[in-house]
C-alpha positions as CSV (number, residue, x, y, z in Angstrom):
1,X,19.7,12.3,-13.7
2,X,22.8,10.1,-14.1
3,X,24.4,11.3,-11.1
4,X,24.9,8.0,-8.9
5,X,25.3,9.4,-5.6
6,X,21.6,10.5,-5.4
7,X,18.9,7.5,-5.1
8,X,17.0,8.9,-8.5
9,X,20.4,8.1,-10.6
10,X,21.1,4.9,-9.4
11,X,17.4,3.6,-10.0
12,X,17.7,5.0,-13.2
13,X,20.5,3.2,-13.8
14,X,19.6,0.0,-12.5
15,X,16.3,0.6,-14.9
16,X,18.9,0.9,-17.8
17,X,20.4,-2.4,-16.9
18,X,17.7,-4.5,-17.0
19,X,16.1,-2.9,-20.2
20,X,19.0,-3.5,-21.6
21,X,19.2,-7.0,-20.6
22,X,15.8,-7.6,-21.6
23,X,16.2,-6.1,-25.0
24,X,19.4,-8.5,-25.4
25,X,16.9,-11.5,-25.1
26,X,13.6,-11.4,-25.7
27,X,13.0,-14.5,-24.2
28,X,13.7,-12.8,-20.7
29,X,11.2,-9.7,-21.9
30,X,8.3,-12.2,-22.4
31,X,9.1,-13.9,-19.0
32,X,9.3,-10.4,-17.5
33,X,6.2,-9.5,-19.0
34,X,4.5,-13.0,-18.2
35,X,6.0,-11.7,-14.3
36,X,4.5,-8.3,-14.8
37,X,0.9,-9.7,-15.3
38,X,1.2,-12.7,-12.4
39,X,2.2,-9.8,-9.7
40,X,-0.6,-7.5,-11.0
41,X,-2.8,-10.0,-10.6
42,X,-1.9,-10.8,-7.1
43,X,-1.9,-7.2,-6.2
44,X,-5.2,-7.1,-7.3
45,X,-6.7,-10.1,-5.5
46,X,-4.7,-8.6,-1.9
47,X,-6.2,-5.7,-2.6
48,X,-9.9,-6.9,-2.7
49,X,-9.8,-9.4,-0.4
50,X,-8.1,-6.0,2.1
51,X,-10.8,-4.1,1.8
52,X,-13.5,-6.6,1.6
53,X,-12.0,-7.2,5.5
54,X,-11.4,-3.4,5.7
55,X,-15.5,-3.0,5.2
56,X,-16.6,-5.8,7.7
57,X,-14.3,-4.4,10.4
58,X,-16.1,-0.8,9.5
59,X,-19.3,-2.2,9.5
60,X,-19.0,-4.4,12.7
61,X,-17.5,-1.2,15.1
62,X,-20.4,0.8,13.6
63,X,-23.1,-1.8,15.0
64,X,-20.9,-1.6,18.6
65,X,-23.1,0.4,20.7
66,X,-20.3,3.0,22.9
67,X,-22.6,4.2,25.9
68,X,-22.1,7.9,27.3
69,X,-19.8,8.6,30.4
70,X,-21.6,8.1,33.5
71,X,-22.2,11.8,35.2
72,X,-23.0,13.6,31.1
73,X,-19.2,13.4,30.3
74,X,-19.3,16.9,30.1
75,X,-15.6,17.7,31.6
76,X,-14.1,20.8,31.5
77,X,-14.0,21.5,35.1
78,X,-11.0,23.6,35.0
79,X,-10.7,25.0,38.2
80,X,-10.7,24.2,42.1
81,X,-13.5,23.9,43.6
């Protein structure tokens, strides 16, 4: 896990780093914290106002009314005539 040439070791160290940092002054942990909460929130608000547009869209191409193919449709010819 502490091998740095793979992706996993280096984010685990970079993880280390900043817990450490943090734990050095907790003024930084409470304004990490206080950033924690202020992203989650925003997350949360793109996330409802996303599929509050996601569910119009849904609902509006469900009201569109897709006539069928002139002729049936049908296909599946195949062959030469």
């Amino acid at each position: 896990m502490n091998d740095l040439t793979t992706p996993w070791g280096f984010a685990y160290l970079q993880l280390r780093c900043r817990m450490d940092r943090a734990r050095a002054n907790p003024d930084l942990g409470a304004s990490a914290i206080e950033w924690v909460i202020i992203t989650a929130v925003l997350v949360a608000i793109a996330a409802a106002v996303g599929l509050v547009i996601y569910n119009l869209v849904v609902d509006k191409a469900n009201e569109l009314d897709v006539p069928d193919a002139p002729g049936g449709g049908g296909g599946g010819g195949g062959g030469a005539p």
